[in-house]
CHARMM internal coordinates of N, CA and C (Angstrom, degrees):
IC EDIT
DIST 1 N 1 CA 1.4496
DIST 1 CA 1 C 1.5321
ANGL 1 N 1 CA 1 C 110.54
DIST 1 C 2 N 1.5044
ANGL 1 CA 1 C 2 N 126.87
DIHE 1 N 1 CA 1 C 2 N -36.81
DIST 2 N 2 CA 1.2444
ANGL 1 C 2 N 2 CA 129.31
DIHE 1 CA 1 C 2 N 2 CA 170.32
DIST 2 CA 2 C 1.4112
ANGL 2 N 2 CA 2 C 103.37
DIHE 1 C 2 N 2 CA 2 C -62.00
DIST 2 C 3 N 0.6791
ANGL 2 CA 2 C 3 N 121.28
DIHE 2 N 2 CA 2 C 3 N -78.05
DIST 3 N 3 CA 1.6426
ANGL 2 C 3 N 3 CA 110.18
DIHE 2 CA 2 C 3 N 3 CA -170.44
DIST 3 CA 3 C 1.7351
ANGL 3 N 3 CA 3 C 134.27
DIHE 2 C 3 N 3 CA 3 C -49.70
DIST 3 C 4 N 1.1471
ANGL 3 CA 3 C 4 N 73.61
DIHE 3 N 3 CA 3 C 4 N -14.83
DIST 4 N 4 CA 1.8400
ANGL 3 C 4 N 4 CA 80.79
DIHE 3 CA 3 C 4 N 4 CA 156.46
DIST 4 CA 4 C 1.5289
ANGL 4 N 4 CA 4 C 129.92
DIHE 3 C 4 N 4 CA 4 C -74.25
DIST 4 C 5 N 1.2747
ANGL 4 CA 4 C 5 N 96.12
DIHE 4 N 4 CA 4 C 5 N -19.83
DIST 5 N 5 CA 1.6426
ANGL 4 C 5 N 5 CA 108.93
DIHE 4 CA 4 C 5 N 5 CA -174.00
DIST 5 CA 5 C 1.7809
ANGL 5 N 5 CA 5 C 100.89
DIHE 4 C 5 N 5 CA 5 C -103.60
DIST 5 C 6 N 1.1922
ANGL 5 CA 5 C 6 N 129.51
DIHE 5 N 5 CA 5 C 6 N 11.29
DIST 6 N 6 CA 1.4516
ANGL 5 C 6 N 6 CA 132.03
DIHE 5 CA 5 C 6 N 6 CA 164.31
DIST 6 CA 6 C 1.0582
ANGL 6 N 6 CA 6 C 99.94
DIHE 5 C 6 N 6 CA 6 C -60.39
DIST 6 C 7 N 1.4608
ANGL 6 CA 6 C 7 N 127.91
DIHE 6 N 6 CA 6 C 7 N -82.93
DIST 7 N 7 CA 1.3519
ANGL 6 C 7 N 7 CA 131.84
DIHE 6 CA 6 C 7 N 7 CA -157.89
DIST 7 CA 7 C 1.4340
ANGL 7 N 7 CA 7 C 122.20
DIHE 6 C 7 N 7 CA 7 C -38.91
DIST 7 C 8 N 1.5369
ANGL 7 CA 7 C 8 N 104.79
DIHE 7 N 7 CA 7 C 8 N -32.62
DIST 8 N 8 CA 1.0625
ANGL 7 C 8 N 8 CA 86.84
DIHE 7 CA 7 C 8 N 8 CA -179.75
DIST 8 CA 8 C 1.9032
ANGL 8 N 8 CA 8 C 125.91
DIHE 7 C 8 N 8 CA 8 C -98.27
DIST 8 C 9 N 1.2037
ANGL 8 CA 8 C 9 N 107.97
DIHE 8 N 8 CA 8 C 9 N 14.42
DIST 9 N 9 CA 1.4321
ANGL 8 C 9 N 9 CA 128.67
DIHE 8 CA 8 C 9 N 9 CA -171.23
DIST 9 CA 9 C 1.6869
ANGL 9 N 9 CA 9 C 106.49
DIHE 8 C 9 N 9 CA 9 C -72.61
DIST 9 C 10 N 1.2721
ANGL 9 CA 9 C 10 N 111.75
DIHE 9 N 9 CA 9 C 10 N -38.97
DIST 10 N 10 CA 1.3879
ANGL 9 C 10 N 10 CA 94.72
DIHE 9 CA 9 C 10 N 10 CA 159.58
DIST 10 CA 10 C 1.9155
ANGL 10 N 10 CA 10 C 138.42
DIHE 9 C 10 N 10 CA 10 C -59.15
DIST 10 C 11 N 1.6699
ANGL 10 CA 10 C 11 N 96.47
DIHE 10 N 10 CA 10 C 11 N -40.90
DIST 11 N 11 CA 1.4658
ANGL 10 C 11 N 11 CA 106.73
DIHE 10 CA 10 C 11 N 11 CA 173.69
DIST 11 CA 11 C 1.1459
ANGL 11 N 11 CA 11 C 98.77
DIHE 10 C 11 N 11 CA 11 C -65.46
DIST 11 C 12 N 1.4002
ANGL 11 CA 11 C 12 N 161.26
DIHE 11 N 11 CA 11 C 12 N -60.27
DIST 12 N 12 CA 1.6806
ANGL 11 C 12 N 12 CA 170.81
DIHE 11 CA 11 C 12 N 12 CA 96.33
DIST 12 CA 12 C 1.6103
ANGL 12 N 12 CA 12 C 91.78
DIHE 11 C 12 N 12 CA 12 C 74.91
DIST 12 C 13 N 1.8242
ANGL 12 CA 12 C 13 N 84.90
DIHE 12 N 12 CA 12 C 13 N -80.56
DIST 13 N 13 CA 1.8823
ANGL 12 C 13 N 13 CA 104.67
DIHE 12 CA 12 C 13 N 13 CA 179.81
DIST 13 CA 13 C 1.2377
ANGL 13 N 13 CA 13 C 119.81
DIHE 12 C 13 N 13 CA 13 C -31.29
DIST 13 C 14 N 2.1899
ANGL 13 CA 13 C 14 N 96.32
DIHE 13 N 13 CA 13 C 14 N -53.46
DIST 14 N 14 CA 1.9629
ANGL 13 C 14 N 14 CA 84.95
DIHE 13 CA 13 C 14 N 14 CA -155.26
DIST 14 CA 14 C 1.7343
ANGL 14 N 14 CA 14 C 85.63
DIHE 13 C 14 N 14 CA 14 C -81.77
DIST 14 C 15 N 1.2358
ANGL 14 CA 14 C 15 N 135.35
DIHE 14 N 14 CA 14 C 15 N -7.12
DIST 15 N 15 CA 1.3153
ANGL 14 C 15 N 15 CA 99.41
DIHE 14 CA 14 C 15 N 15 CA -166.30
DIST 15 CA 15 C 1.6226
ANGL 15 N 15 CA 15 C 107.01
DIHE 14 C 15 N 15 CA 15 C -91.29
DIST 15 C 16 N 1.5374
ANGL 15 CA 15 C 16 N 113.47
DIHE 15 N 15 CA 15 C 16 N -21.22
DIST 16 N 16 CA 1.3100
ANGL 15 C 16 N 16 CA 111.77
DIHE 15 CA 15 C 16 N 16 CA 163.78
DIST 16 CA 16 C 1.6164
ANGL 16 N 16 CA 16 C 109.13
DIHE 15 C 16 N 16 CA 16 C -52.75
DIST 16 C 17 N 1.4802
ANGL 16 CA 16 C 17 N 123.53
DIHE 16 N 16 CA 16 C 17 N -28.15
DIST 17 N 17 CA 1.7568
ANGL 16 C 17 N 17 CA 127.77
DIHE 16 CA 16 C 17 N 17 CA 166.60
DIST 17 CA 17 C 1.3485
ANGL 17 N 17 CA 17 C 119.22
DIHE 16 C 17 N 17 CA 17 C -37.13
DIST 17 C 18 N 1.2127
ANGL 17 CA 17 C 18 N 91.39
DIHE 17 N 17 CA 17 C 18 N -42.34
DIST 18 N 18 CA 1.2916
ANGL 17 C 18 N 18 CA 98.73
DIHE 17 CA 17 C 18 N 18 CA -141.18
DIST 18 CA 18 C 1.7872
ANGL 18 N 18 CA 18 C 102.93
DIHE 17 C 18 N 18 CA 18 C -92.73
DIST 18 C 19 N 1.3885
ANGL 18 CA 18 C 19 N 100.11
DIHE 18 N 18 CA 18 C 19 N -49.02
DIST 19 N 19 CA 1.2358
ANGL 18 C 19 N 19 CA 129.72
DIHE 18 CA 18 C 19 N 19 CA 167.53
DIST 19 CA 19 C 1.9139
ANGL 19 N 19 CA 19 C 109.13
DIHE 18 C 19 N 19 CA 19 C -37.20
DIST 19 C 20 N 1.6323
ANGL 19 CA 19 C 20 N 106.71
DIHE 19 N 19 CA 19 C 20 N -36.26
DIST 20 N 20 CA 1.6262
ANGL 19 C 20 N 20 CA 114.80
DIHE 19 CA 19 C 20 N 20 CA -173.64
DIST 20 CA 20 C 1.7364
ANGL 20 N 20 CA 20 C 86.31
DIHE 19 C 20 N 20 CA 20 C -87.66
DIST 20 C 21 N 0.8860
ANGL 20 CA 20 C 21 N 140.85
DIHE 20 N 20 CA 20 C 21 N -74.48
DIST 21 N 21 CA 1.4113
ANGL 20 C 21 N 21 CA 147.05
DIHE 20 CA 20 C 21 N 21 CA -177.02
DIST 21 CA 21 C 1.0986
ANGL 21 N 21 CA 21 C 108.41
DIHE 20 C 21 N 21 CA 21 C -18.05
DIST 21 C 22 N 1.6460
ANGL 21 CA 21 C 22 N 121.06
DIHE 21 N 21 CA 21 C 22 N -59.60
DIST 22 N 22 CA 1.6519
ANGL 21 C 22 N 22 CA 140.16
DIHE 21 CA 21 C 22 N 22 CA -176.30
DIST 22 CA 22 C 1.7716
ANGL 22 N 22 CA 22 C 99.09
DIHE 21 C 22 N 22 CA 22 C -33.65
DIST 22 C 23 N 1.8431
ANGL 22 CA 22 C 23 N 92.02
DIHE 22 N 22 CA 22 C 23 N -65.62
DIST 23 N 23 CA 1.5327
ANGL 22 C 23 N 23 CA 99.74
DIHE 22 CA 22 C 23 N 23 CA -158.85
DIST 23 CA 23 C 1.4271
ANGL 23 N 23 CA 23 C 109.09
DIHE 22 C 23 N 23 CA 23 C -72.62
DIST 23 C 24 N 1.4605
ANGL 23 CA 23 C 24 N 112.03
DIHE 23 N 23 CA 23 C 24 N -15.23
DIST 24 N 24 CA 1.6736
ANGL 23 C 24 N 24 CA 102.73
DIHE 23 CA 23 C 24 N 24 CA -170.55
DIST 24 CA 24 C 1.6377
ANGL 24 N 24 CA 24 C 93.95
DIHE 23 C 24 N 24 CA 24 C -82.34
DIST 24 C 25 N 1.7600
ANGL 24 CA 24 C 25 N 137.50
DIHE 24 N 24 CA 24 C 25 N -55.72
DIST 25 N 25 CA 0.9621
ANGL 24 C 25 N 25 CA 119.21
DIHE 24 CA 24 C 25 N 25 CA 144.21
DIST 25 CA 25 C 1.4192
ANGL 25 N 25 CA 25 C 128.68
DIHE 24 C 25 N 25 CA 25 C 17.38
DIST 25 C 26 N 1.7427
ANGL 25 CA 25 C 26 N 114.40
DIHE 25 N 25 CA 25 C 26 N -77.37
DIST 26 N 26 CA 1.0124
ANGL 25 C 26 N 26 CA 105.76
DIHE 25 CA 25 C 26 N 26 CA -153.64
DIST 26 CA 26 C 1.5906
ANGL 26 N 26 CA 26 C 113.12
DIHE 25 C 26 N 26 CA 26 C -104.79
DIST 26 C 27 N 1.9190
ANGL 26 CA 26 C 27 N 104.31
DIHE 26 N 26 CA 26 C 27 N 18.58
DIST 27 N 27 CA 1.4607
ANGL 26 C 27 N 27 CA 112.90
DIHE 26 CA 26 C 27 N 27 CA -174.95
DIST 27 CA 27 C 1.3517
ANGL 27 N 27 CA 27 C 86.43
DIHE 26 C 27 N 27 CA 27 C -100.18
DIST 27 C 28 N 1.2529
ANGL 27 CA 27 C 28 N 128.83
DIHE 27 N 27 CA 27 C 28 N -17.80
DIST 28 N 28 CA 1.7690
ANGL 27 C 28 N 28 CA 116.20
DIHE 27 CA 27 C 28 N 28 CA -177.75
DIST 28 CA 28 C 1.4885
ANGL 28 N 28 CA 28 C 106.20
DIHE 27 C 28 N 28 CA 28 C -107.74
DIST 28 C 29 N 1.3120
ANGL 28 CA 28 C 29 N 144.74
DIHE 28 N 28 CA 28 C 29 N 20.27
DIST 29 N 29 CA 1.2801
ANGL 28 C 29 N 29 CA 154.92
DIHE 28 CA 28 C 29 N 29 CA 125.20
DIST 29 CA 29 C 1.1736
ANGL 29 N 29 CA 29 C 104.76
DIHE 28 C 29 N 29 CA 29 C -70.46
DIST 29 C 30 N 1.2648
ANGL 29 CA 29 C 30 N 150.24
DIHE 29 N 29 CA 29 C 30 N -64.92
DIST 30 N 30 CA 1.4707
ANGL 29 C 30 N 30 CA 146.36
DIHE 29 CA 29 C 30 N 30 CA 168.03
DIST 30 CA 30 C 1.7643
ANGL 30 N 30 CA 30 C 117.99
DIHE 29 C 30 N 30 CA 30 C -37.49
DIST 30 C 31 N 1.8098
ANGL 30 CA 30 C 31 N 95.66
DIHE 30 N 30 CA 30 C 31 N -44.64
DIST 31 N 31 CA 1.4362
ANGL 30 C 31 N 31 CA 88.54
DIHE 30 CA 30 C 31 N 31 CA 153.65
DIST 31 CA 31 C 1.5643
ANGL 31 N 31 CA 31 C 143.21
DIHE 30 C 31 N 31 CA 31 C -43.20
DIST 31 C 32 N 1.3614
ANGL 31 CA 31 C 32 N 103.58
DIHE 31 N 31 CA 31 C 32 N -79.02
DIST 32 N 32 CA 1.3009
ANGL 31 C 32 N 32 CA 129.85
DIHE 31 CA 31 C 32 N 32 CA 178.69
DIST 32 CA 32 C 1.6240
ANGL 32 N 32 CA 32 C 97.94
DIHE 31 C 32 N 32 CA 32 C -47.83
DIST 32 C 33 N 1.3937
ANGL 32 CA 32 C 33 N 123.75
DIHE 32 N 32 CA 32 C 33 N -32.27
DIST 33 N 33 CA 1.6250
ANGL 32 C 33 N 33 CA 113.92
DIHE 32 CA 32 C 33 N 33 CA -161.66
DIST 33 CA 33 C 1.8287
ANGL 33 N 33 CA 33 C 87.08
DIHE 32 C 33 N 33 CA 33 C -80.84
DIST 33 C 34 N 1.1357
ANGL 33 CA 33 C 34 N 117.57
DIHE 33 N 33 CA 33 C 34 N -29.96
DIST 34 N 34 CA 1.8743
ANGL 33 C 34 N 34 CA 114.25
DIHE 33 CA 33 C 34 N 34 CA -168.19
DIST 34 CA 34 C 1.6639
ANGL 34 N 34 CA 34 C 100.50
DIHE 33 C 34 N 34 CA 34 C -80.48
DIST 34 C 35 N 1.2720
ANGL 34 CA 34 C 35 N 115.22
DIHE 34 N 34 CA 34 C 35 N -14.58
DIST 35 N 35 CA 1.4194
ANGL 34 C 35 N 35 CA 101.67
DIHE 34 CA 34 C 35 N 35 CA 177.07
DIST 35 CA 35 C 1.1848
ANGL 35 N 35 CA 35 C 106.89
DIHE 34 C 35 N 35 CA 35 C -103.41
DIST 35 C 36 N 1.1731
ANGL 35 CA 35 C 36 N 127.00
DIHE 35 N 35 CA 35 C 36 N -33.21
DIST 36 N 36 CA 1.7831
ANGL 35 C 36 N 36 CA 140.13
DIHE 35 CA 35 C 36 N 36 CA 175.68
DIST 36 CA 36 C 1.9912
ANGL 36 N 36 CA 36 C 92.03
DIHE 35 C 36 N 36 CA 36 C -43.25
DIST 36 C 37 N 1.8294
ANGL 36 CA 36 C 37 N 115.35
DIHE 36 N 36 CA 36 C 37 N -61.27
DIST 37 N 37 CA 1.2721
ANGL 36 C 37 N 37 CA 131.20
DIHE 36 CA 36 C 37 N 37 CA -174.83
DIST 37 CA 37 C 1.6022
ANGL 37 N 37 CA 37 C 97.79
DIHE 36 C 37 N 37 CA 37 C -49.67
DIST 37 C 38 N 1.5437
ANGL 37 CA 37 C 38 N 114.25
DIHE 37 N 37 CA 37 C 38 N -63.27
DIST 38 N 38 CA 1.2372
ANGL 37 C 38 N 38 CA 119.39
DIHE 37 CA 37 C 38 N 38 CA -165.58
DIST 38 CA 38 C 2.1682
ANGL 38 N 38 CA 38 C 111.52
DIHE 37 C 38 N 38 CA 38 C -58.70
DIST 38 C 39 N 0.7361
ANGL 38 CA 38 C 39 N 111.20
DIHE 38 N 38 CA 38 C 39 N -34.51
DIST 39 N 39 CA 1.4780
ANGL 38 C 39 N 39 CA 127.33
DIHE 38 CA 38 C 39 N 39 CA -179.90
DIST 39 CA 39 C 1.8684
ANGL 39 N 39 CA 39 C 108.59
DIHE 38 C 39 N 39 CA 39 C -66.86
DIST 39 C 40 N 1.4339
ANGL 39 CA 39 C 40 N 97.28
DIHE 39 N 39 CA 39 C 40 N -60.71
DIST 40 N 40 CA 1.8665
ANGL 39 C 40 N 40 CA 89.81
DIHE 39 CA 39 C 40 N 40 CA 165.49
DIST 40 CA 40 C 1.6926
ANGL 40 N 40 CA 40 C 119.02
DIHE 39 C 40 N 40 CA 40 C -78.77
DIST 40 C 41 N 1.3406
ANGL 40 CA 40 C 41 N 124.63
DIHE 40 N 40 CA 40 C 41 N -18.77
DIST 41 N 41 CA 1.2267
ANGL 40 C 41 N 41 CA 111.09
DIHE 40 CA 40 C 41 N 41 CA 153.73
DIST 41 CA 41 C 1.1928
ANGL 41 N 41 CA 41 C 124.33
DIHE 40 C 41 N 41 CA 41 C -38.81
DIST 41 C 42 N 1.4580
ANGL 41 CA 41 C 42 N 110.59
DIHE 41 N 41 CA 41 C 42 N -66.91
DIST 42 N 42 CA 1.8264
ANGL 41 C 42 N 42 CA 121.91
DIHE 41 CA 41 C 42 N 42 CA -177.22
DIST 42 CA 42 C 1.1275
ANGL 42 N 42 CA 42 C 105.75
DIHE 41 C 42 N 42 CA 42 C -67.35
DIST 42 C 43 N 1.2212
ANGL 42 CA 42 C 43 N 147.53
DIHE 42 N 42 CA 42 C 43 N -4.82
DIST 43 N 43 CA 1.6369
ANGL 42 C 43 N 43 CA 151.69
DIHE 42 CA 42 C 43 N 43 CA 162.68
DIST 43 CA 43 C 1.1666
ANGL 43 N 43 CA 43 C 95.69
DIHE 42 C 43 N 43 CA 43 C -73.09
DIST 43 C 44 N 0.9470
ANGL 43 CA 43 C 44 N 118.22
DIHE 43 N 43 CA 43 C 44 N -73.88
DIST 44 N 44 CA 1.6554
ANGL 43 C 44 N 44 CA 120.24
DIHE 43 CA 43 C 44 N 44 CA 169.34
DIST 44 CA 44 C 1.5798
ANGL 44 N 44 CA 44 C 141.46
DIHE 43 C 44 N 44 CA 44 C -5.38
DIST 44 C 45 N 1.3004
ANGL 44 CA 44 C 45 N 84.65
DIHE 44 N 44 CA 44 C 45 N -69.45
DIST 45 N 45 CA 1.3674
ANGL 44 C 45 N 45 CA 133.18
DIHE 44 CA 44 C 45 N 45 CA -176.46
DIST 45 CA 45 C 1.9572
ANGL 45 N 45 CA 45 C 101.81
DIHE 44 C 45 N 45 CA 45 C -79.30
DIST 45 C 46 N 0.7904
ANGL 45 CA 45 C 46 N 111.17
DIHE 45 N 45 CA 45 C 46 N -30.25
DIST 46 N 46 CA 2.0345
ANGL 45 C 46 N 46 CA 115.49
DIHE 45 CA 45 C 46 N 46 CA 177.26
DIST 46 CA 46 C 1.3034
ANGL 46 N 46 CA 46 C 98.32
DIHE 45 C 46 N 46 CA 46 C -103.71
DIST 46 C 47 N 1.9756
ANGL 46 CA 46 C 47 N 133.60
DIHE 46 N 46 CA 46 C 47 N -2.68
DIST 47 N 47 CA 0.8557
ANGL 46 C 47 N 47 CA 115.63
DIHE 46 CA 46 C 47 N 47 CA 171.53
DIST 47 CA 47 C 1.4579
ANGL 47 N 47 CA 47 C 116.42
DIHE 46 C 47 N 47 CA 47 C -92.48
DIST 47 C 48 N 1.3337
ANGL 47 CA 47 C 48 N 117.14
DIHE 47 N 47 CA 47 C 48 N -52.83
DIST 48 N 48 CA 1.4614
ANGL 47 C 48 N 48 CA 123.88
DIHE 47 CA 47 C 48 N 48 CA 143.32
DIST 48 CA 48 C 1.3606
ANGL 48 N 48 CA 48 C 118.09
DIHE 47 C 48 N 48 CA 48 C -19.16
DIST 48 C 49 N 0.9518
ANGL 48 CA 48 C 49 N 133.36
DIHE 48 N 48 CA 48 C 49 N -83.29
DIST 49 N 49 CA 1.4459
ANGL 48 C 49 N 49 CA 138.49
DIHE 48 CA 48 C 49 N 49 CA 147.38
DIST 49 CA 49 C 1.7554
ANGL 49 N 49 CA 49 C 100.09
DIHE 48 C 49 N 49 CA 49 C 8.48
DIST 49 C 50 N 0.9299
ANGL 49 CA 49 C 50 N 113.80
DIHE 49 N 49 CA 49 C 50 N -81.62
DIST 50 N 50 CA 1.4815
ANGL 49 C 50 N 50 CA 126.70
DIHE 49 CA 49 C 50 N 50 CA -151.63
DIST 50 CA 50 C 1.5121
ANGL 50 N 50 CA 50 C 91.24
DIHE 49 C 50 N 50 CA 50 C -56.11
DIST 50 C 51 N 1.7717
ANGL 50 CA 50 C 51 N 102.66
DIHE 50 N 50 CA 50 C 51 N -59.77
DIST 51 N 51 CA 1.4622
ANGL 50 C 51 N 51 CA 91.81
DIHE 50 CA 50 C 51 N 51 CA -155.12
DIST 51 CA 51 C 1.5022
ANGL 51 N 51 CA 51 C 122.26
DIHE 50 C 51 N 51 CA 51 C -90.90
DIST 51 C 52 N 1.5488
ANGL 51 CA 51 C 52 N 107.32
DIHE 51 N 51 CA 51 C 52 N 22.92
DIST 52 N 52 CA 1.4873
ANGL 51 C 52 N 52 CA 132.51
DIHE 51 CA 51 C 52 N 52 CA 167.72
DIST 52 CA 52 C 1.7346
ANGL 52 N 52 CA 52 C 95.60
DIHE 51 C 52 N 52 CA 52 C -75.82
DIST 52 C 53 N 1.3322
ANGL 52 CA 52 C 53 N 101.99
DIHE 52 N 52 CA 52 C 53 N -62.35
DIST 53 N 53 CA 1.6591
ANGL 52 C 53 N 53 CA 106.35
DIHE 52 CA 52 C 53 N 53 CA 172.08
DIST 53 CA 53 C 1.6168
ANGL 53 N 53 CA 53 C 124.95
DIHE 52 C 53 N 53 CA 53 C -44.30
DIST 53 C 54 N 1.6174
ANGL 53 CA 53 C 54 N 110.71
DIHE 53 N 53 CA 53 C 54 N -39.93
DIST 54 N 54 CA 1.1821
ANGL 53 C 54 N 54 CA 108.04
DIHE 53 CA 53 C 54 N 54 CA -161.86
DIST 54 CA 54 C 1.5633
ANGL 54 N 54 CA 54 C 104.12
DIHE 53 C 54 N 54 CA 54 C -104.87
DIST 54 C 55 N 1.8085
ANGL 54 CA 54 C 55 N 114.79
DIHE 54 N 54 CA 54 C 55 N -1.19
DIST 55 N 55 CA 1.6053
ANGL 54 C 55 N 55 CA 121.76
DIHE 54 CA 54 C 55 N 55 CA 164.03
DIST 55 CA 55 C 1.8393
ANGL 55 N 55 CA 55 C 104.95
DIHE 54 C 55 N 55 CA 55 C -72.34
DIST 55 C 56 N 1.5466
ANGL 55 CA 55 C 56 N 114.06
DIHE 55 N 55 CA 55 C 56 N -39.37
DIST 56 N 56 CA 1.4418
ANGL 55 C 56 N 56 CA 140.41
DIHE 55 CA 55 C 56 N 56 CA 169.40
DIST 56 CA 56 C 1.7097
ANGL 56 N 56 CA 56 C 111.02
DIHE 55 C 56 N 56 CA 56 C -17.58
DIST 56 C 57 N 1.2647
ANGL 56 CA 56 C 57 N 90.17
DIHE 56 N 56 CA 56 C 57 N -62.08
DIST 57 N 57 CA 1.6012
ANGL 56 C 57 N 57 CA 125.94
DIHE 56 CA 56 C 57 N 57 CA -153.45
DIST 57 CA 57 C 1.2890
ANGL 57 N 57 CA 57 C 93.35
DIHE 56 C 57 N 57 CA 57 C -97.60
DIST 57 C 58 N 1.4233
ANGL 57 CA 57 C 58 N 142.16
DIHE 57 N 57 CA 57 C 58 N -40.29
DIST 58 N 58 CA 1.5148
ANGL 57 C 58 N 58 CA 128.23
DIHE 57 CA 57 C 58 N 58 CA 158.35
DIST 58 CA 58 C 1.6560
ANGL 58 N 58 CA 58 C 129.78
DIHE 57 C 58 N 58 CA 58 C -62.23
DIST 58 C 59 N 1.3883
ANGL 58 CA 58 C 59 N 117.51
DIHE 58 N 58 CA 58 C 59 N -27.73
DIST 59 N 59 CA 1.3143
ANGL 58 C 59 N 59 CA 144.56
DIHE 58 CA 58 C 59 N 59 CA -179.70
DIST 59 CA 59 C 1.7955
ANGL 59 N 59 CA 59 C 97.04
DIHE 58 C 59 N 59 CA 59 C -76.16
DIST 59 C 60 N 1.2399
ANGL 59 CA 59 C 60 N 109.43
DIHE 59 N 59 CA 59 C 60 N -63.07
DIST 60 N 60 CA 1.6037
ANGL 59 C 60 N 60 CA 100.87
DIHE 59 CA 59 C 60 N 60 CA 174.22
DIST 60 CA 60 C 1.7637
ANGL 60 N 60 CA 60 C 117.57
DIHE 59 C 60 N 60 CA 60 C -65.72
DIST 60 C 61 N 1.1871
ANGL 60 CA 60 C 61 N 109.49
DIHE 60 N 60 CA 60 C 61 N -53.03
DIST 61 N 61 CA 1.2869
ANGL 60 C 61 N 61 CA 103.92
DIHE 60 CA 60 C 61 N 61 CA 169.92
DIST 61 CA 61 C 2.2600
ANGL 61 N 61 CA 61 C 124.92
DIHE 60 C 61 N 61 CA 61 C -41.18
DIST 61 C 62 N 1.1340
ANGL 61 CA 61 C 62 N 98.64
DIHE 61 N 61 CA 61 C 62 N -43.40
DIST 62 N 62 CA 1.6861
ANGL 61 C 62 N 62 CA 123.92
DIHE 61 CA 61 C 62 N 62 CA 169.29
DIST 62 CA 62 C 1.4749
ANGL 62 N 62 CA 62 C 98.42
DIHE 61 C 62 N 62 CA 62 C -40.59
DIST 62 C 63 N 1.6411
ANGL 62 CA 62 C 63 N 96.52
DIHE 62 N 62 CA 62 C 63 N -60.86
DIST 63 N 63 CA 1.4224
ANGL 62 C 63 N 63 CA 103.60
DIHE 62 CA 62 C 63 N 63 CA -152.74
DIST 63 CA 63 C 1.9616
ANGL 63 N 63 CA 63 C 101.10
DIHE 62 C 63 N 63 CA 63 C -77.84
DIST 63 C 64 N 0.9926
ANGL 63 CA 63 C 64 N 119.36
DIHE 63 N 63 CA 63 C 64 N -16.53
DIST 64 N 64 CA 1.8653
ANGL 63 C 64 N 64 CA 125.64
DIHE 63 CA 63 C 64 N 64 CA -170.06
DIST 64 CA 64 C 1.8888
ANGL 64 N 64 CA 64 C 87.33
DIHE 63 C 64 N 64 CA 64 C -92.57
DIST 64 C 65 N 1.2197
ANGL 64 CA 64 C 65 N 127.44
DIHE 64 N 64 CA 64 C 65 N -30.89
DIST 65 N 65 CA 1.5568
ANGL 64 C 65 N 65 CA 114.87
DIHE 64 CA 64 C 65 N 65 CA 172.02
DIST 65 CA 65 C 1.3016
ANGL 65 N 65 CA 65 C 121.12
DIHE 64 C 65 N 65 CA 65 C -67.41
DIST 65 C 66 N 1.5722
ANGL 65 CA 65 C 66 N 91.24
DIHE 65 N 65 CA 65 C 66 N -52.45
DIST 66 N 66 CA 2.3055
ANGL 65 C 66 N 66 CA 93.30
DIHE 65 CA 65 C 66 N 66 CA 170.15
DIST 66 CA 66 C 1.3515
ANGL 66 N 66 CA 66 C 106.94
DIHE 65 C 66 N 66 CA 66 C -52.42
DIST 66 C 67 N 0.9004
ANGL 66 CA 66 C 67 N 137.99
DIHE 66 N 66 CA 66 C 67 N -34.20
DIST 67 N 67 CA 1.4329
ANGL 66 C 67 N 67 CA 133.50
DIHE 66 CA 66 C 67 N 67 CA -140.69
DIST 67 CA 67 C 1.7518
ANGL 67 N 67 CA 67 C 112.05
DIHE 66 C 67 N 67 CA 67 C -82.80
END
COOR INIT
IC SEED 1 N 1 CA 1 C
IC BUILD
């Protein structure tokens, strides 16, 4: 009865191969997608930024014309 189940211990292997490959694959796509995310966040985030600054600078300017 053991030896019936040899043959197939090699296919077993590569598909356990293959199977590790899949997920590492898809832990460095998961990567790249959290830094790809993380990169337009902070674009984002310095764009806001800016135009908090440059609403700033219209609001004071407004206010030095009424005056």
């Amino acid at each position: 009865m053991f030896l019936s189940l040899l043959p197939c211990c090699p296919q077993v292997a590569q598909q356990d191969a293959q199977r590790a490959t899949f997920y590492v694959d898809k832990a460095k796509q998961e990567k790249q997608q959290n830094i790809v995310k993380a990169q337009g966040e902070a674009q984002a985030a310095k764009l806001i930024s800016f135009q908090r600054d440059i609403l700033g600078l219209i609001i004071c300017w407004l206010k030095l014309c009424t005056v």
